[in-house]
C-alpha positions, 0 to 999 in steps of 0.5 A, a space after each residue: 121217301 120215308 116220312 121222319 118220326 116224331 123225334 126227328 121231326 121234335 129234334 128239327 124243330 129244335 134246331 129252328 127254334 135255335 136258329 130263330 133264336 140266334 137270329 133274334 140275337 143277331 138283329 139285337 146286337 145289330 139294333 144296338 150297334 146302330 143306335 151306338 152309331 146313331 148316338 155318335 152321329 147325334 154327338 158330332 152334329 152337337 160338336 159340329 153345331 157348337 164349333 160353327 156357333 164359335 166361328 160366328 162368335 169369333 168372326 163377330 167379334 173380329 168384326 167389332 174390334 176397331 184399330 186405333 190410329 193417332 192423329 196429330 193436333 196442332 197446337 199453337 205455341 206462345 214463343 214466336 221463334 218455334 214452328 207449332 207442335 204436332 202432338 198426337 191425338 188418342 182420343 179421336 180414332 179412324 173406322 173400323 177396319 174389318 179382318 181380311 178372310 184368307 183366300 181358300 184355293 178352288 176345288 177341281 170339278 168332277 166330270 164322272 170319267 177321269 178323276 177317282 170317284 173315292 178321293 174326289 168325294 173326299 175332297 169334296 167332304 174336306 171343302 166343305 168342312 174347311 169352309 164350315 157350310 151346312 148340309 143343305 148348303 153343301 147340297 146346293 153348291 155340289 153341282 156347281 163342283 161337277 161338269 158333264 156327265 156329273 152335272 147331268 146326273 145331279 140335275 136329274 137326281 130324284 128329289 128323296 136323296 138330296 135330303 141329306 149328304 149321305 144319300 147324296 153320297 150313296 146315290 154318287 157312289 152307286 152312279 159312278 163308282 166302278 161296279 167291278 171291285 178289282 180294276 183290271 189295269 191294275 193287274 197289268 201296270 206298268 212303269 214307262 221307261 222315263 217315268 219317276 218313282 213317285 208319278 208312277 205310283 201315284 197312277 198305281 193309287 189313282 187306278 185302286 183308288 175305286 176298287 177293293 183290293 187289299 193294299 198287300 196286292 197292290 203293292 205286289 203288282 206295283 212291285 211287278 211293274 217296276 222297271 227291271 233295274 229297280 224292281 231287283 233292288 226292291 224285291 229283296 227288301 219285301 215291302 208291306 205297303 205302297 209307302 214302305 215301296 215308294 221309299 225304297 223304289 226312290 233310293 234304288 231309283 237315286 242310286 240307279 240314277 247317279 251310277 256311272 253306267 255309260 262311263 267305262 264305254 265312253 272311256 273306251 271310245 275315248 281310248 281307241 280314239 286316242 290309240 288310233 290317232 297315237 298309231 297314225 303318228 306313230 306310222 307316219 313318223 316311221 314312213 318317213 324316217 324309213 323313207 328318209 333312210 332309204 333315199 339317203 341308201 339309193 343315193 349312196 348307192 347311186 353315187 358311190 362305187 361300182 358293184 360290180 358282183 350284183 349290178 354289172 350292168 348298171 355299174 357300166 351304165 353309171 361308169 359312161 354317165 355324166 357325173 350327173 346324180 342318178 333320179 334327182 332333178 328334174 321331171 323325175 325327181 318331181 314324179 317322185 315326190 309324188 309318188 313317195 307323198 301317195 306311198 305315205 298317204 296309202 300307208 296311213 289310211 291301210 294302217 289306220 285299224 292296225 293294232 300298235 303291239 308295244 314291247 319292251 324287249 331289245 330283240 323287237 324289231 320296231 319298224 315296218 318291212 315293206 313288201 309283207 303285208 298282214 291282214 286277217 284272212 279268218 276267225 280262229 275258233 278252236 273246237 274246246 272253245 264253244 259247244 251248243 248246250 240245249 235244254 227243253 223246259 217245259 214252262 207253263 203259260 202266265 196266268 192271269 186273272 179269273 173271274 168268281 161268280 158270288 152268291 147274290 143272295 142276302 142270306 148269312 149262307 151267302 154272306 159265308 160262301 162270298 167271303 170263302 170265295 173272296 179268300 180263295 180268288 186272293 189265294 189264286 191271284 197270290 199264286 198266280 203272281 208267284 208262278 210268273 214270277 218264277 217263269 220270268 226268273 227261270 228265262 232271265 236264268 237260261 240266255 241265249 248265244 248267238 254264233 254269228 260268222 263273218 261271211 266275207 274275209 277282210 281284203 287288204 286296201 290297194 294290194 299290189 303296194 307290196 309288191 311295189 314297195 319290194 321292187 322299189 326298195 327290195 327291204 325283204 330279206 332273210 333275216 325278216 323273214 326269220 324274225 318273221 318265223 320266230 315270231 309265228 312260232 312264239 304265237 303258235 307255242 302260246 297257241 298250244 299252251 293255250 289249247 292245252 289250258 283249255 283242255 284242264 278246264 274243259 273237264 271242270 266245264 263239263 261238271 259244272 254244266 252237269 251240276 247245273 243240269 241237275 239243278 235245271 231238272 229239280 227246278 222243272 219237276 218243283 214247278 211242275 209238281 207245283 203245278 200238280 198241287 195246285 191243279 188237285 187242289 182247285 179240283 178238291 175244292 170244286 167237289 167239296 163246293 159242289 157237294 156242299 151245294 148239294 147238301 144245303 139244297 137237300 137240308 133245304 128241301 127237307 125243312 121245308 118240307 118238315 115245316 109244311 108238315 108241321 104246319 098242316 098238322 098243327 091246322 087239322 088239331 085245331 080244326 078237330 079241338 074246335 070241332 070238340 068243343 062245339 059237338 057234344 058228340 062227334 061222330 067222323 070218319 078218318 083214313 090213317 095212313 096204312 105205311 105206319 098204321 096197318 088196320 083190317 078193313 071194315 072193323 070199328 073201333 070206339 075210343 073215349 075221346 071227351 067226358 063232358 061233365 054231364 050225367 050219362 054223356 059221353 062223347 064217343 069218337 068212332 074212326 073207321 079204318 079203311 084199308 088194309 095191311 100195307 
């Protein structure tokens, strides 16, 4: 490589000299600030002298002071019929009563593993504050306030930091504050079913207590742990810090709490309760004024005249009988009280989940044709009513957290990159958080239907009850039967009408599904072109970082290298001033570099260097050039 000329090498050690420059400036500024801060230091410990000889003062002063009580004299009095007079004495007084100091509540110790470092040094701060103890003071009472692994470590603290509170402090911080500044729990923090607002965030605080998050990002991942009934009243109102979240989380938690979720599913219980027990009534008054009906109409028919069109041999039979009632009394009439209370009892468990359709027309038969059953043989599922719509979405995995590799180094070059850093991993974290949120939202958007079949048909209860039933009572007639069709026909109208309907509306279903096809499309190509950026993004960053790594070595290098330069010449022209001034006449032999000076060797070249003053002296310098043209 090409040795710089003298300009660069005048221009860089400019540069330096301007560097060095600013970094005087700096540790001025810097000198300043710390004696403005030691300056406020020595004025809080005059403050703080002067209040603690006030208290004294004061406390002194509550000493001295002295209750004076009244005791009573006894004085004689000169009529015989009065009793003594007790006056009371002012001059004599009791002891003096000294003032009652109010009792300070105790301070939780510290065992080094649950409790927050920071919020229990606090406290501590406060505890010795309130009682007014001094520093050395305070250092002897602070491992009383520790327990465990605290205590062992106080008692085996080096002697130089219990000079003073804030090496105490610092060397406390150093031992057990956490050495990561972000606390992994708190990135996946949850709220537990149960738990209120407030114990919640207190463990949230509790877990950043020790880091060095911004408030912003805590709050952002307390907002995420939410309970998901909250957190979608919270999100709207976008709160800024923890507090502006505990205020709202608590309203949205009162108003969660005091609204009727479970009332509408216990009215329907209620109500289908109240509907069964209605058509249980219903069917067994029914029974029996059905059954009533007909035993009054076999009795008529029993006793009354001959039929002989339909029955003419049992009009025969009855003709011969003797004028006894046909099936009353006796161990038939027994067995049939039986059977009709077994009929009632079947028929009120069959029909115990059988829907009760109340109408208001006149033409409605309201009774109960024995020997028809109806029960549910299958689920009707016409073809416009469901159809599978599926999407492919292609959604990337969460992301989690990264960890930085930061510059160890104490320089102001590491001091800048570690804060480039620290802002992009907040970048990345923010981002990352927005991309789970956005996922979350896309699969809570898009459910999921489960089409469930029955497998098995219902089957009646006791099935041959109607045909038993028809044969007893033979209640299926014609006219049923054509009730019974018009009935059927009315629901298969409605039935076409209805398939009809979902006909017109099957075309607006099919738009709208194409419509939130569309939109499903665009939302998969924002995020993937999201993705996209941010990929090109960490990747530009990575090149620029690395490349500037490698320009700060090379600028590096290169002025260490200026300056080793610098340095050895500056050595040679003071060895050859100081060889000047001690020879009157110097006689040596140099080598110049042949890349910049191109000189033929052998030849001698005689060059006045120095005059000394005298007559006839003069000091000639004689270079022989050995080399050739490079």
């Amino acid at each position: 490589m090409p040795l710089p000329s003298n300009a660069e090498l005048r221009e860089t050690n400019d540069a330096l000299k301007s560097k060095v420059q600013e970094l005087k400036e700096a540790h001025s500024k810097d000198q300043d600030t710390i004696a403005q801060m030691m300056a406020k230091i020595d004025a809080l410990t005059v403050e703080n002298a002067a209040l603690q000889q006030n208290n004294s003062q004061n406390e002194d002063v509550q000493d001295t002071l002295q209750v004076q009580r009244p005791v009573p004299v006894s004085v004689p009095n000169t009529s015989s019929s009065q009793p003594p007079v007790s006056v009371p004495n002012t001059s004599s007084s009791q002891p003096p009563v000294k003032a009652q100091k109010i009792p300070l509540p105790p301070m939780e110790k510290f065992d080094g593993q649950s409790s927050s470092v920071t919020e229990w040094w606090i406290t501590f701060m406060s505890f010795v504050t309130l009682h007014q103890m001094p520093e050395a003071s305070a250092i002897t009472a602070l491992p009383f306030y520790l327990t465990g692994i605290a205590q062992q470590w106080f008692l085996h603290l080096a002697p130089q930091f219990k000079v003073s509170l804030n090496k105490v402090g610092e060397a406390f911080f150093k031992r057990f504050k956490p050495k990561e500044p972000i606390n992994k729990e708190v990135l996946r923090v949850n709220q537990a079913p149960g738990e209120t607002v407030d114990q919640y965030l207190f463990r949230v605080r509790r877990l950043a207590a020790d880091s060095t998050m911004d408030e912003n990002l805590v709050t952002f991942f307390a907002l995420e742990g939410l309970l998901e009934k909250l957190r979608t009243i919270v999100v709207p109102q976008q709160p800024q810090s923890l507090e502006e979240l505990r205020e709202q989380a608590n309203i949205a938690e009162t108003a969660v709490r005091h609204k009727p979720m479970d009332a509408p599913s216990m009215n329907i219980a209620a109500a289908v309760q109240e509907g069964i027990k209605a058509a249980a009534g219903t069917i067994k008054e029914t029974v029996e004024a059905t059954v009533d009906d007909r035993l009054g109409h076999f009795g008529r028919r029993t006793n009354g005249p001959d039929r002989t069109r339909h029955r003419p041999q049992r009009a025969q039979a009855n003709s011969d009988s003797t004028n006894v009632c046909y099936r009353c009394g006796g161990l038939f009439a027994k067995s049939w009280c039986g059977l009709l209370a077994l009929l009632v009892m079947v028929f009120m468990v069959a029909t115990t989940d059988a829907k009760i359709i109340r109408s208001d027309s006149v033409d409605t038969l309201q009774r109960l044709n024995y020997g028809v059953m109806f029960q549910p043989t299958s689920r009707l599922i016409l073809s416009q009513e469901y159809w599978t719509h599926t999407f492919h979405l292609r959604l990337p995995e969460p992301i989690g957290p990264t960890s930085t590799q930061k510059c160890q180094s104490n320089s102001s070059y590491c001091i800048m990159l570690n804060d480039i850093i620290s802002t992009v991993h907040n970048i990345h974290i923010q981002t990352q958080g927005h991309v789970n949120q956005v996922i979350k939202s896309v699969k809570s958007l898009i459910p999921s239907t489960d089409f469930s079949s029955n497998s098995k048909s219902v089957r009646a209860f006791l099935p041959f009850i109607g045909s038993l039933s028809r044969s007893l009572f033979g209640t299926a007639t014609i006219e049923d039967v054509q009730i019974l069709a018009s009935h059927v026909n009315a629901l298969n109208s409605q039935t076409r009408n209805f398939a009809k309907a979902m006909q017109h509306t099957e075309a607006r279903l099919s738009s709208f599904m194409t419509v939130v096809d569309k939109k499903t499309t665009n939302l998969l190509k924002g995020i993937e072109l999201n993705k996209m950026i941010i990929e090109n993004l960490t990747v530009a960053f990575n090149e620029k970082l690395v490349a500037l790594e490698k320009i700060l070595t090379n600028v590096s290098s290169m002025m260490v290298q200026q300056i080793n330069e610098a340095i050895e010449i500056r050595s040679n022209l003071a060895n050859f001033q100081s060889a000047v001034q001690k020879h009157e006449k110097l006689i040596c032999t140099g080598r110049v570099d042949s890349k910049r000076h191109a000189l033929l060797s052998g030849r001698r070249r005689t060059t006045p260097v120095h005059d000394s003053g005298q007559a006839g002296a003069v000091c000639t310098l004689y270079i022989e050039a050995q080399g050739s043209l490079g």
